[in-house]
MARSE-332724 format. One line per field, with one value per residue: residue number from 1; residue in one letter; chain; x, y negated, z of N, C-alpha, C, O, CB in turn. Coordinates in Angstrom, 1 decimal, decimal comma, m for minus. Glycine has a CB too. Layout:
BEGIN
k: NUM	...
r: a	...
c: A	...
n.x: X	...
n.y: Y	...
n.z: Z	...
ca.x: X	...
ca.y: Y	...
ca.z: Z	...
c.x: X	...
c.y: Y	...
c.z: Z	...
o.x: X	...
o.y: Y	...
o.z: Z	...
cb.x: X	...
cb.y: Y	...
cb.z: Z	...
END
This chain:
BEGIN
k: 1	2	3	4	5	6	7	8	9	10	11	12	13	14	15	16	17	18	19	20	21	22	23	24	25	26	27	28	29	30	31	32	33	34	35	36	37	38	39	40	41	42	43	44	45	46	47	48	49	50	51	52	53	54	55	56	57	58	59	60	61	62	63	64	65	66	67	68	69	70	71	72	73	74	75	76	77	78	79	80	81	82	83	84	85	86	87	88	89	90	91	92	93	94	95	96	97	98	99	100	101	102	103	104	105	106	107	108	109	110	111	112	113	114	115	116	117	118	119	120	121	122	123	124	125	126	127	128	129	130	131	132	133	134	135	136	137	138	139	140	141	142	143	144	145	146	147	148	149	150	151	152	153	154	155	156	157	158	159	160	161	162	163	164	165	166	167	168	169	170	171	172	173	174	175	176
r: x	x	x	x	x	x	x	x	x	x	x	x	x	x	x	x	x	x	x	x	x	x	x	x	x	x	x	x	x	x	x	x	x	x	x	x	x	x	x	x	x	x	x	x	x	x	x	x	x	x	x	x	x	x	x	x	x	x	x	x	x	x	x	x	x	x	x	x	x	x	x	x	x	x	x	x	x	x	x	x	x	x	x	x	x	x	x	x	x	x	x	x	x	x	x	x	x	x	x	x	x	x	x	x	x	x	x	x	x	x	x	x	x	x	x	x	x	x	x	x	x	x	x	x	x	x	x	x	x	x	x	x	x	x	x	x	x	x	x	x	x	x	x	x	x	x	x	x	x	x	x	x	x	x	x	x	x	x	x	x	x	x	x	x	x	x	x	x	x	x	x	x	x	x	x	x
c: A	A	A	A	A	A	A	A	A	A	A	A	A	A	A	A	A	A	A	A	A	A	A	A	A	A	A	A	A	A	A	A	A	A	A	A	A	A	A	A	A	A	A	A	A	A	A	A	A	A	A	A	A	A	A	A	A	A	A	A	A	A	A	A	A	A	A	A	A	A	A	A	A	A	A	A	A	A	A	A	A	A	A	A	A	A	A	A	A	A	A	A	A	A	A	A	A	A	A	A	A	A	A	A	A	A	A	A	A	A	A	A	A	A	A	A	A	A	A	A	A	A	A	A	A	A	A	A	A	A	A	A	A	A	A	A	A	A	A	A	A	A	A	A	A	A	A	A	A	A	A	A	A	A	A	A	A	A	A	A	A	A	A	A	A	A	A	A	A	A	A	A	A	A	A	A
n.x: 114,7	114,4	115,8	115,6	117,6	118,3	116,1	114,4	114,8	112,8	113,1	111,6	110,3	109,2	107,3	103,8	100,4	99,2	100,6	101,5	101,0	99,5	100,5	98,5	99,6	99,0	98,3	99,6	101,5	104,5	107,5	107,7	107,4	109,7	109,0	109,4	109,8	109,9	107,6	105,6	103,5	103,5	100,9	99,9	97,7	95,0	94,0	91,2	91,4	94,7	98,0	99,1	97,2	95,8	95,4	91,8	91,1	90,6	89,0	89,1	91,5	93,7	97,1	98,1	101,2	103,8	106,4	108,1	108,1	106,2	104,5	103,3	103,3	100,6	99,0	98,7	98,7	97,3	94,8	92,0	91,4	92,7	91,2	89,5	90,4	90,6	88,3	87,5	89,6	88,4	86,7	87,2	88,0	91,0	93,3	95,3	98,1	101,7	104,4	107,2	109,6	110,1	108,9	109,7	111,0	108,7	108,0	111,0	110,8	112,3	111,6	110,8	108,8	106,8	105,4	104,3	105,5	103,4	101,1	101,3	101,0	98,5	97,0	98,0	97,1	94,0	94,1	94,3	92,5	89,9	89,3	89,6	91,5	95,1	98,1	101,3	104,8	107,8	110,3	112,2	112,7	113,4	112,2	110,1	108,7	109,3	106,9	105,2	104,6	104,6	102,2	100,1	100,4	99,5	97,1	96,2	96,6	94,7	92,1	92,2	92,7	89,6	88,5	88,9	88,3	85,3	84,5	85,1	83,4	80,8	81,2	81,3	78,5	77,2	76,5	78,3
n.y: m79,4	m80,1	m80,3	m81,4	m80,5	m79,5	m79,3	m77,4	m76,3	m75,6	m74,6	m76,7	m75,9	m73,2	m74,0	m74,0	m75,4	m75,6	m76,4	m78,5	m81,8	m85,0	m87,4	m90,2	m93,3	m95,7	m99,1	m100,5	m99,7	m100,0	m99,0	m96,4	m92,7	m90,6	m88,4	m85,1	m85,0	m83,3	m81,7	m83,6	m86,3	m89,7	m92,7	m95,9	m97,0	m98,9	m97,1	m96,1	m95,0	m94,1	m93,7	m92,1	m89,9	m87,4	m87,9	m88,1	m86,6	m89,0	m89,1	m86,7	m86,5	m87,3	m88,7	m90,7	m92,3	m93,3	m95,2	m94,2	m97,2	m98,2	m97,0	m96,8	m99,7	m99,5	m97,9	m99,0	m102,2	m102,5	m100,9	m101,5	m102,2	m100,1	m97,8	m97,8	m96,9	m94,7	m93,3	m93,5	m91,1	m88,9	m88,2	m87,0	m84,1	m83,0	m84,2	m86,2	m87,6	m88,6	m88,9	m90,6	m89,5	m87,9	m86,0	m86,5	m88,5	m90,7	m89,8	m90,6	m93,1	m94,5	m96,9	m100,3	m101,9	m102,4	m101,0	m98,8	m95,3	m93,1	m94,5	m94,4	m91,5	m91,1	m93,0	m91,2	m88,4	m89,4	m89,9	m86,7	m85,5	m87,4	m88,3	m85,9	m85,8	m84,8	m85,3	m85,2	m85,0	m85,5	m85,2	m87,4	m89,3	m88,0	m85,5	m85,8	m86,8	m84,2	m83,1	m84,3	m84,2	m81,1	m80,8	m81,9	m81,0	m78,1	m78,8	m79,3	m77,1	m75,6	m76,4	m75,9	m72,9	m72,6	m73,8	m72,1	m70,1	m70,1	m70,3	m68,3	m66,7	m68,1	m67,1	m64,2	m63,9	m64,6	m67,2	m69,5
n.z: 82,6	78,9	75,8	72,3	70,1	67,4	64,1	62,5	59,8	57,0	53,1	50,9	49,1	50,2	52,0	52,6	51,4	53,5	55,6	54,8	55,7	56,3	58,1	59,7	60,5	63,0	62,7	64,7	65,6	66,8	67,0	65,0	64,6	62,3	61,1	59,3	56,3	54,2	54,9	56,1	55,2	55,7	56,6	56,7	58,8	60,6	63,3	65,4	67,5	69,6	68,4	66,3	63,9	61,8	58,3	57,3	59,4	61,4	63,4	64,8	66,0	68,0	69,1	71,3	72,0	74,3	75,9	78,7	80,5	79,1	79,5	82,4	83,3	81,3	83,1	85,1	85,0	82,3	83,0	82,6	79,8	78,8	79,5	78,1	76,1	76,7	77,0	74,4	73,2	74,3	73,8	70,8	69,0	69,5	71,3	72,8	75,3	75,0	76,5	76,7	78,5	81,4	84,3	86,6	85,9	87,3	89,8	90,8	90,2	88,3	86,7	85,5	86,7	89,7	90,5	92,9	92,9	93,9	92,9	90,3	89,8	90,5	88,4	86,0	86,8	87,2	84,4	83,4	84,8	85,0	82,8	81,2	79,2	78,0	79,4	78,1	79,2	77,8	77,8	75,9	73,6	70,7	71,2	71,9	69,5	67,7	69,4	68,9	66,1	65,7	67,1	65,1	63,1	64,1	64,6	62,4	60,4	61,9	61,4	58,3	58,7	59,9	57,9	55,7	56,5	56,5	53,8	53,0	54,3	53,3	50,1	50,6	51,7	49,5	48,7	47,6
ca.x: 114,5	114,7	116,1	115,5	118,9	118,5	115,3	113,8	114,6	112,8	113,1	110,7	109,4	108,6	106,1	102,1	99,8	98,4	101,9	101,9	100,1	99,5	100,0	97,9	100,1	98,4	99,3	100,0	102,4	106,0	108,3	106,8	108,8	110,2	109,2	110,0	109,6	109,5	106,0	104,9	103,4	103,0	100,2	99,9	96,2	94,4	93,3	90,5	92,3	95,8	98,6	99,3	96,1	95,5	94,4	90,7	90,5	91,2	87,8	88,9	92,5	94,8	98,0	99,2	102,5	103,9	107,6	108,1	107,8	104,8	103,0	103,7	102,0	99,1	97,7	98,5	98,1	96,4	93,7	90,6	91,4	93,3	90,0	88,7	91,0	90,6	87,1	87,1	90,3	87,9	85,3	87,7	88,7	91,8	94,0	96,3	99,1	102,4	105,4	109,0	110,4	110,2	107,7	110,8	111,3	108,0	108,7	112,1	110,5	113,1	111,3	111,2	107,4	107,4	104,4	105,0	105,6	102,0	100,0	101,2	100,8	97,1	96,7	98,2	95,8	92,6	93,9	93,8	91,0	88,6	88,9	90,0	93,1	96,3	99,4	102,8	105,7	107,9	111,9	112,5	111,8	113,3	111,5	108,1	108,5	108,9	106,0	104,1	104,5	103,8	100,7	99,2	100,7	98,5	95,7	95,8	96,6	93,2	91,3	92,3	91,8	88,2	87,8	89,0	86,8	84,3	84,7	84,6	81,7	80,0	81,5	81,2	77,0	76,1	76,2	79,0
ca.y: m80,4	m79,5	m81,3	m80,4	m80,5	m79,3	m79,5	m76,3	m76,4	m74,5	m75,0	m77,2	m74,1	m72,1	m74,9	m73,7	m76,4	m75,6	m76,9	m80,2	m82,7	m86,7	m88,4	m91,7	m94,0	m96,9	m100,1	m101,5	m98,8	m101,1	m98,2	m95,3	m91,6	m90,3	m86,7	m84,1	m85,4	m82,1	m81,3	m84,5	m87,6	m91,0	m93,5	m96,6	m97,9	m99,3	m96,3	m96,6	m94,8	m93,4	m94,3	m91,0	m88,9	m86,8	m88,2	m87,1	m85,8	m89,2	m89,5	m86,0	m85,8	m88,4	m88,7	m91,7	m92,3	m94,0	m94,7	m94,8	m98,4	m98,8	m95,9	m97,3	m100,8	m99,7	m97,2	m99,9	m103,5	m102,8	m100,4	m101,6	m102,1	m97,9	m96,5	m97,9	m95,8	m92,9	m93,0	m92,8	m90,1	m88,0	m87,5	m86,2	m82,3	m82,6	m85,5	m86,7	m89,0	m88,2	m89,9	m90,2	m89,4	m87,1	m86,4	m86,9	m90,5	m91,2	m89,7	m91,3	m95,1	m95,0	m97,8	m101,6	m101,9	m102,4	m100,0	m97,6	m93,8	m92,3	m95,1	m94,0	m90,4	m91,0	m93,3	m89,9	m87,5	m89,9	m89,8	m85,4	m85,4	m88,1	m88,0	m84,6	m85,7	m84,4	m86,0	m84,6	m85,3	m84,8	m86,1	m88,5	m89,8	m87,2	m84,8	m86,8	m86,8	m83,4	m82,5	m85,0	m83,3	m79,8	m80,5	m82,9	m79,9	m76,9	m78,9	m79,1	m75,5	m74,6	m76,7	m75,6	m71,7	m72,7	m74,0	m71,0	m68,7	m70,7	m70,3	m67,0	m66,5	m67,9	m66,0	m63,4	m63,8	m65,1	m68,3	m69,7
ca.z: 81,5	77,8	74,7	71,0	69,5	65,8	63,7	61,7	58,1	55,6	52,3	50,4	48,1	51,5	52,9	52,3	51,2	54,7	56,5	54,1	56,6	55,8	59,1	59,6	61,9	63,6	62,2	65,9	66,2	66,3	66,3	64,6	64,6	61,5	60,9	58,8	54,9	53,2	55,8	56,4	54,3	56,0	55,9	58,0	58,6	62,1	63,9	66,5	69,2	69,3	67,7	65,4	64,0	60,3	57,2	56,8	60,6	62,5	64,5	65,8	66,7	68,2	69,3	72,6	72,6	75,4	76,5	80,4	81,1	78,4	80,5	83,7	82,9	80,8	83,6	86,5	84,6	81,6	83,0	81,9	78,2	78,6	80,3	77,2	74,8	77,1	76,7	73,2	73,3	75,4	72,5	70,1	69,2	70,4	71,7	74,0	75,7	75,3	77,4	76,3	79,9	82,3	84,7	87,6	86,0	87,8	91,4	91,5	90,5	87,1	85,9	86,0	87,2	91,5	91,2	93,9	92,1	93,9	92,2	88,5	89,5	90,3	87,4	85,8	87,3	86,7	82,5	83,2	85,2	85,2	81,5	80,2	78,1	78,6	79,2	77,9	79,4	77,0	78,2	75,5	72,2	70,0	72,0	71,7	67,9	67,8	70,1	68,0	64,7	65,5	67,9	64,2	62,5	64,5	64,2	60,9	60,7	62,7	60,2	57,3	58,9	59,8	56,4	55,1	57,0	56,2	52,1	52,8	54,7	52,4	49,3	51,4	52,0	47,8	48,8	46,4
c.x: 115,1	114,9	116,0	117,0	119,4	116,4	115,3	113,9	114,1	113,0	112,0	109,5	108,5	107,3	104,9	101,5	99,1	99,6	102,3	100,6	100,4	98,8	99,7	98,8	99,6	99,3	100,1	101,0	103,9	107,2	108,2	107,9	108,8	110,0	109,7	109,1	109,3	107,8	105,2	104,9	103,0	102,0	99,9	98,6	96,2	93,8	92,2	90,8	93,4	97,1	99,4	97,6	96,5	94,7	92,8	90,2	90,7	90,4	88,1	90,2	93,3	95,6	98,3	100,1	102,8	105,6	107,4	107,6	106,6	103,9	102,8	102,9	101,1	98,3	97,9	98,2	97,3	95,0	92,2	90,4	92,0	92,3	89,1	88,9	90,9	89,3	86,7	88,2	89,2	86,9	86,3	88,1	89,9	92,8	94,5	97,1	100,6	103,8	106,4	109,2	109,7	109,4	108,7	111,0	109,8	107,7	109,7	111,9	111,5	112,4	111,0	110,0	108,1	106,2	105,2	104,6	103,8	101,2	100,0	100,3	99,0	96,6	96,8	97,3	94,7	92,7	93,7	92,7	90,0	88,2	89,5	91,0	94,3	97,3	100,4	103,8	107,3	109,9	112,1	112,4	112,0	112,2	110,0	107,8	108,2	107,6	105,0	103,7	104,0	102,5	99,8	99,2	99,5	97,1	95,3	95,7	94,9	92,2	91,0	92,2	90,5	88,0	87,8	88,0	85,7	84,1	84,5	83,8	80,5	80,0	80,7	79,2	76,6	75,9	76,6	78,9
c.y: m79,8	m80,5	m80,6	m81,2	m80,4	m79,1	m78,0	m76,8	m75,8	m75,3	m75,5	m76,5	m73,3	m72,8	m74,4	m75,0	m76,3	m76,3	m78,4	m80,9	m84,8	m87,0	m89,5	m92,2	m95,7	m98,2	m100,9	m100,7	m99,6	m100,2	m96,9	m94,1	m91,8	m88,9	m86,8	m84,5	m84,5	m81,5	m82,1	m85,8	m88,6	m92,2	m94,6	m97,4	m97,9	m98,0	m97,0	m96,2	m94,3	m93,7	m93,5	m90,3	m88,2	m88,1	m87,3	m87,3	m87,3	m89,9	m88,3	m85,9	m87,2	m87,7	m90,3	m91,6	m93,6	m93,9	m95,0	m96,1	m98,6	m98,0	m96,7	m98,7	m100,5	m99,0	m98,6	m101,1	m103,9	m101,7	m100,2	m101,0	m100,6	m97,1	m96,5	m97,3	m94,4	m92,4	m92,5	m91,4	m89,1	m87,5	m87,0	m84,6	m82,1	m84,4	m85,8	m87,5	m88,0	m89,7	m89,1	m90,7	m88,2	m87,2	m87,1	m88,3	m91,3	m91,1	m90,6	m93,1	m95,2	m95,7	m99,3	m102,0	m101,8	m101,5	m99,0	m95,8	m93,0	m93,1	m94,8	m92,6	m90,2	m91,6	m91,9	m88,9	m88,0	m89,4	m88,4	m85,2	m85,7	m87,8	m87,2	m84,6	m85,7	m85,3	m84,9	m85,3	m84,8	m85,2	m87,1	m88,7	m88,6	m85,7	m84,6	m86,4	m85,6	m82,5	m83,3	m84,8	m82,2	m79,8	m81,3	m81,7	m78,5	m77,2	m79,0	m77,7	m74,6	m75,2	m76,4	m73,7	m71,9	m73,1	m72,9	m70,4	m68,6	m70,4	m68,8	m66,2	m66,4	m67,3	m64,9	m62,7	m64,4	m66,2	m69,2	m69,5
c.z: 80,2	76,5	73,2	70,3	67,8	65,5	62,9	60,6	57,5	54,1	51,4	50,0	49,2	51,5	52,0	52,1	52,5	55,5	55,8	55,1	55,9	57,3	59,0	60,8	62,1	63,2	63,3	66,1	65,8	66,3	66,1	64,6	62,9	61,5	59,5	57,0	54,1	54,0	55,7	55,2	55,4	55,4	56,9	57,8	59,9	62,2	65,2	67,9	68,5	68,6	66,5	65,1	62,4	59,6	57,2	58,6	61,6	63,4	65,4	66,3	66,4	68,8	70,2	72,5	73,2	75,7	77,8	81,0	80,0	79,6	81,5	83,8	82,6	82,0	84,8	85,7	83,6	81,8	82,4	80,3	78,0	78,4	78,8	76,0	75,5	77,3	75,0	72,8	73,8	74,5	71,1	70,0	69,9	70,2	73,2	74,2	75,7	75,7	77,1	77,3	80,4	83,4	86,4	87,6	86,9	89,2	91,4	91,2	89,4	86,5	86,6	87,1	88,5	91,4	91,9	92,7	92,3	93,3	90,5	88,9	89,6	89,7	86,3	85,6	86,9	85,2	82,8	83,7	85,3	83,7	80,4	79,1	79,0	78,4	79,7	78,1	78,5	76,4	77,3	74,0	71,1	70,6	71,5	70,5	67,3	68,1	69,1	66,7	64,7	66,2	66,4	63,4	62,7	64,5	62,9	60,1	60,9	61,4	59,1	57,2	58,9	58,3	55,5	54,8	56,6	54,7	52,4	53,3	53,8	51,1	50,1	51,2	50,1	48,0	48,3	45,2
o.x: 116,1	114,1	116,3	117,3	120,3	115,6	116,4	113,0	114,9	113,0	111,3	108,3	107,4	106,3	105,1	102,0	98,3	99,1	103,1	99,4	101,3	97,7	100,4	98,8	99,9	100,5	101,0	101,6	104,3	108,2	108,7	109,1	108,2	110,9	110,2	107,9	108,4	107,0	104,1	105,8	102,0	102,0	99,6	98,5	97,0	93,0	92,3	90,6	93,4	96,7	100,1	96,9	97,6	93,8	92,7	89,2	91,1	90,8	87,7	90,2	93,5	95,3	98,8	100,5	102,4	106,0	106,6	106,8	105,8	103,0	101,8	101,8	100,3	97,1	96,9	97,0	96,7	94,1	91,6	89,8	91,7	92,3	88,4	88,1	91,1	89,1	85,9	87,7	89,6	86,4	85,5	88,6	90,0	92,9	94,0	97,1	100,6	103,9	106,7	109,2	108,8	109,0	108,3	111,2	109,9	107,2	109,3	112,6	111,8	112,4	111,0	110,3	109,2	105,8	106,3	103,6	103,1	100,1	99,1	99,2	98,4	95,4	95,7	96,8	94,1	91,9	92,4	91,8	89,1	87,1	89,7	91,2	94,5	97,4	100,5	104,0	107,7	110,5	112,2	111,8	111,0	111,4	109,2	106,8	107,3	107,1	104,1	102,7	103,2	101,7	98,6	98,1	98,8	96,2	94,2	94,8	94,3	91,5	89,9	91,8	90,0	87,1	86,8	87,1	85,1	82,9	83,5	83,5	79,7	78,9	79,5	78,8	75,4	75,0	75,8	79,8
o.y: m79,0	m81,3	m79,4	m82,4	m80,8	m78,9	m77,5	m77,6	m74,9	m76,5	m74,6	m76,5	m72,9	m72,3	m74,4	m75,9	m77,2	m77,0	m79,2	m80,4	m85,4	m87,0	m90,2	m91,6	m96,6	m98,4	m101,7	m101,1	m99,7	m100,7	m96,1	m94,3	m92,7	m88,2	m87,7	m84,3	m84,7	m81,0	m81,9	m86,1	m88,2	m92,7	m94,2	m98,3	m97,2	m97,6	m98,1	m96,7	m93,9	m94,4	m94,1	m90,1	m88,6	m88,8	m86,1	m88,0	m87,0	m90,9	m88,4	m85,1	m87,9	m86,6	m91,2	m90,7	m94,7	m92,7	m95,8	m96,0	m99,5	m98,4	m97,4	m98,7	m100,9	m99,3	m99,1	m101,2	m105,0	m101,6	m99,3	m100,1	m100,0	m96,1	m95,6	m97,2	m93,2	m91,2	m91,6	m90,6	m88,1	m86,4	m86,5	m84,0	m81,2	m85,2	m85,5	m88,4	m87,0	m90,9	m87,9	m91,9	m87,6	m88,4	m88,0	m89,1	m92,5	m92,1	m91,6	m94,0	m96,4	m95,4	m99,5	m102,3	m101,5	m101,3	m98,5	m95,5	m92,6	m92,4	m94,8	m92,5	m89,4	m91,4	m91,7	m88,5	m87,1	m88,7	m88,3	m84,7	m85,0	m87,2	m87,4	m83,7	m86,2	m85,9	m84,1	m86,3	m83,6	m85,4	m88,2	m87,8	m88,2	m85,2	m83,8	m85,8	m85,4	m81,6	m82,8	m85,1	m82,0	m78,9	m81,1	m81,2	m78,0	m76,4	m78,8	m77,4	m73,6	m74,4	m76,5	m73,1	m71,6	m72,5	m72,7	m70,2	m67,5	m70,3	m68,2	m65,1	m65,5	m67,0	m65,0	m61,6	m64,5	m66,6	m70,2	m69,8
o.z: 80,2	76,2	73,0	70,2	67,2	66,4	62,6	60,2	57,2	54,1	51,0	50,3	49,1	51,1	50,8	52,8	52,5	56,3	56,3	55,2	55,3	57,7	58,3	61,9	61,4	63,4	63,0	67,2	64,6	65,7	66,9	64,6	62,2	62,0	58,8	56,8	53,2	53,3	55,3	54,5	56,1	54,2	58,0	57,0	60,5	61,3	65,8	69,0	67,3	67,7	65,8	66,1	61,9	60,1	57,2	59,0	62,7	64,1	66,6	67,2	65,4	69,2	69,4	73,2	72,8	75,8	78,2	82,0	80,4	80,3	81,4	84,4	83,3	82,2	85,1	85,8	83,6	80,9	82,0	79,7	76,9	77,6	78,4	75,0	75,0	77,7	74,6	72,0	73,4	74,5	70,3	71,0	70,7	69,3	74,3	73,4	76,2	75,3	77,2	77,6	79,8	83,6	87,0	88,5	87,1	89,9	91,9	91,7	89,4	85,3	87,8	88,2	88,6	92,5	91,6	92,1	91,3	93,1	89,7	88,6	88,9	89,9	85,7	84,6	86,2	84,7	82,7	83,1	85,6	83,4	79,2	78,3	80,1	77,4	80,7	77,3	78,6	75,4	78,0	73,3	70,5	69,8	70,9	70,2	66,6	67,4	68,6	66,2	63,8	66,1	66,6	63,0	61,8	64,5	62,4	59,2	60,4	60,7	58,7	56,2	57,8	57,7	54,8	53,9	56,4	54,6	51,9	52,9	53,6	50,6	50,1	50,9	49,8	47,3	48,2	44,5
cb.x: 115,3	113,7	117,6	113,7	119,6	119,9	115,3	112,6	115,5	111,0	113,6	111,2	111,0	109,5	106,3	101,3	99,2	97,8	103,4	101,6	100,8	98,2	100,5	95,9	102,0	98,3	98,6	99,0	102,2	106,4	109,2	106,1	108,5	111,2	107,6	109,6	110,5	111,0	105,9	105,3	102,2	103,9	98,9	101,2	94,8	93,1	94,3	89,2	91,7	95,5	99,2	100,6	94,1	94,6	95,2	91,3	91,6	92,3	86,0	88,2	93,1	94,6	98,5	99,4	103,5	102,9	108,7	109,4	109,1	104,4	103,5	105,6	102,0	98,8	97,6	100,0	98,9	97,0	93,8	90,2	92,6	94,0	88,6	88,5	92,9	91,5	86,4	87,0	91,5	87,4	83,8	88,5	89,0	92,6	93,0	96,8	98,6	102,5	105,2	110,1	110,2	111,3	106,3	112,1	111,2	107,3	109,4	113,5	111,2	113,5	110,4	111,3	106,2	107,4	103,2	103,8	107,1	101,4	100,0	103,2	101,6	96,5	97,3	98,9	95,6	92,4	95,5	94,5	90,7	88,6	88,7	88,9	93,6	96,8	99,6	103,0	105,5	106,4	113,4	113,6	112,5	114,9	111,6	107,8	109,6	109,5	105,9	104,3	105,5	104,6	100,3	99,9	102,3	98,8	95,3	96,8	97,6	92,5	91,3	93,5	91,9	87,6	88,5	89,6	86,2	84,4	86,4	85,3	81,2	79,7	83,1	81,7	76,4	74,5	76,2	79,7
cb.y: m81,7	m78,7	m82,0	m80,6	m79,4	m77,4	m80,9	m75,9	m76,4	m73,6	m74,4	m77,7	m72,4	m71,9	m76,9	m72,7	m76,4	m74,1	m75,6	m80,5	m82,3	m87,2	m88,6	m92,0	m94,1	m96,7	m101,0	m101,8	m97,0	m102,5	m98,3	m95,5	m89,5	m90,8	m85,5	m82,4	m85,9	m80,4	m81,1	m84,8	m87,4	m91,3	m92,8	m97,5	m97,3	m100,7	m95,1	m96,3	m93,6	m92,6	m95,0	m89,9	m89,7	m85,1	m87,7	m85,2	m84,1	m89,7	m89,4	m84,8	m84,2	m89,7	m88,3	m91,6	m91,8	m93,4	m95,2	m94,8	m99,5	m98,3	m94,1	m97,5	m101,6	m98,9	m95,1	m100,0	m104,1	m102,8	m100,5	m103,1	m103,5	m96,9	m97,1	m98,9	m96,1	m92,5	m94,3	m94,0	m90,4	m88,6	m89,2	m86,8	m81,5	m80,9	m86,6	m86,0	m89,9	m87,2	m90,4	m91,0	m90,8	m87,0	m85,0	m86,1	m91,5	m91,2	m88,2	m90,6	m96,1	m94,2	m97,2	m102,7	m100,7	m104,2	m99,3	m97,6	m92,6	m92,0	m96,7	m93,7	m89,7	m90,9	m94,4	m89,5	m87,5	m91,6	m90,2	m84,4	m85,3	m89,9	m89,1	m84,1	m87,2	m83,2	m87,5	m84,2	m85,1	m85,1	m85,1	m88,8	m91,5	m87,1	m85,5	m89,0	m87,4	m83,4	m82,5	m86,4	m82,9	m78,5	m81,6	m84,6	m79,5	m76,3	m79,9	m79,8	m75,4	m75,3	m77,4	m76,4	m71,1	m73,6	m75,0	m70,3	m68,7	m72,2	m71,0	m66,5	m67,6	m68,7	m65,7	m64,3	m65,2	m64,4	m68,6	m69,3
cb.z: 81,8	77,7	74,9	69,7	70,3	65,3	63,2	61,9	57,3	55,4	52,2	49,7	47,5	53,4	53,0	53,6	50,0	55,3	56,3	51,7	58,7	54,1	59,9	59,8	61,8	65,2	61,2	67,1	65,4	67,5	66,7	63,0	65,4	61,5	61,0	59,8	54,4	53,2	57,3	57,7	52,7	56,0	55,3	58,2	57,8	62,3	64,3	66,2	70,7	68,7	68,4	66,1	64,2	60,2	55,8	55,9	61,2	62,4	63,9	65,5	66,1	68,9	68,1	73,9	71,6	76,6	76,1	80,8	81,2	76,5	81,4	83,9	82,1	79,1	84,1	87,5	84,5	80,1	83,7	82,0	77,3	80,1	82,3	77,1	74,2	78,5	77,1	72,0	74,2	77,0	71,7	70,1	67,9	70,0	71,4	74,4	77,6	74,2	79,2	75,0	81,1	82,7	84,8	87,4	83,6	87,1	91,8	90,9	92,5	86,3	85,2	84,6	86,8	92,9	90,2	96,2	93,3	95,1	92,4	87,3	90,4	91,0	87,3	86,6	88,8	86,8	81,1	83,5	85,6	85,7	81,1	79,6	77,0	78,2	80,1	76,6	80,6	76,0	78,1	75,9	71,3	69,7	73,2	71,7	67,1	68,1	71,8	67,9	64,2	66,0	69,8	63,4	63,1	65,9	64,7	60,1	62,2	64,9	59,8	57,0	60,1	60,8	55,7	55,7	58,2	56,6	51,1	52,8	55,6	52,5	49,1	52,7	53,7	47,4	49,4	46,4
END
């Protein structure tokens, strides 16, 4: 098990206009993280899935977050209305579920739910394999927030390469 203990500072000046991101946070989201202020800008509108994505990008990249006992209900009691966010999760570029806990909190039954441990795990299994999003286990909230910053972060990253590339392709060919 692994904990993030200190945060990466650079200095404001360092950050690239490619490393400044504007997360959209779901307005249903009731306790939202807190990144990193010199990287990140906040914006709070209804997303259609997810409850973190980018400004601009947020048909293609979500973000689930889930603490233990939310997980634990939605794949066992709210199923239907889930399959129906993990349907549209599943058409995005990149997106996924992340759980503040451990994947051990769901073998040993650490939570309130009487579901038995093998019925999450193959609610679990269905979200990676029936419908190709990942779930990150990811020990606990500071954790989560972390992992939820730099995965909004590298995608924004890749975008803003391809865009690049792209500008200069076409420089490149007389097409500019």
């Amino acid at each position: 098990m692994w904990t993030i203990t200190t945060r990466r500072r650079v200095a404001p000046w360092l950050h690239s206009n490619m490393d400044r991101i504007t997360v959209v946070v779901d307005t249903r989201e009731q306790e939202p993280y807190v990144f990193d202020s010199d990287c990140t800008e906040i914006v709070r509108r209804a997303l259609k899935a997810g409850d973190y994505s980018l400004q601009e990008y947020e048909n293609s990249v979500a973000v689930e977050r889930k603490t233990l006992e939310d997980f634990v209900s939605t794949v066992i009691r709210s199923r239907k209305r889930f399959t129906k966010e993990l349907r549209r999760l599943s058409q995005y570029d990149a997106a996924c579920v992340v759980v503040e806990a451990d994947l051990r909190d769901i073998f040993g039954g650490r939570y309130r739910s009487g579901a038995h441990p093998n019925a999450v795990l193959g609610a679990l299994l269905s979200i990676v394999v029936d419908f190709g999003v990942p779930v990150y286990f990811c020990s606990d909230r500071q954790a989560a927030c972390r992992f939820v910053e730099e995965y909004l972060t590298r995608f924004h990253r890749r975008i803003a390469r391809c865009q690049k590339e792209m500008r200069v392709t076409r420089r490149d060919s007389g097409e500019e």
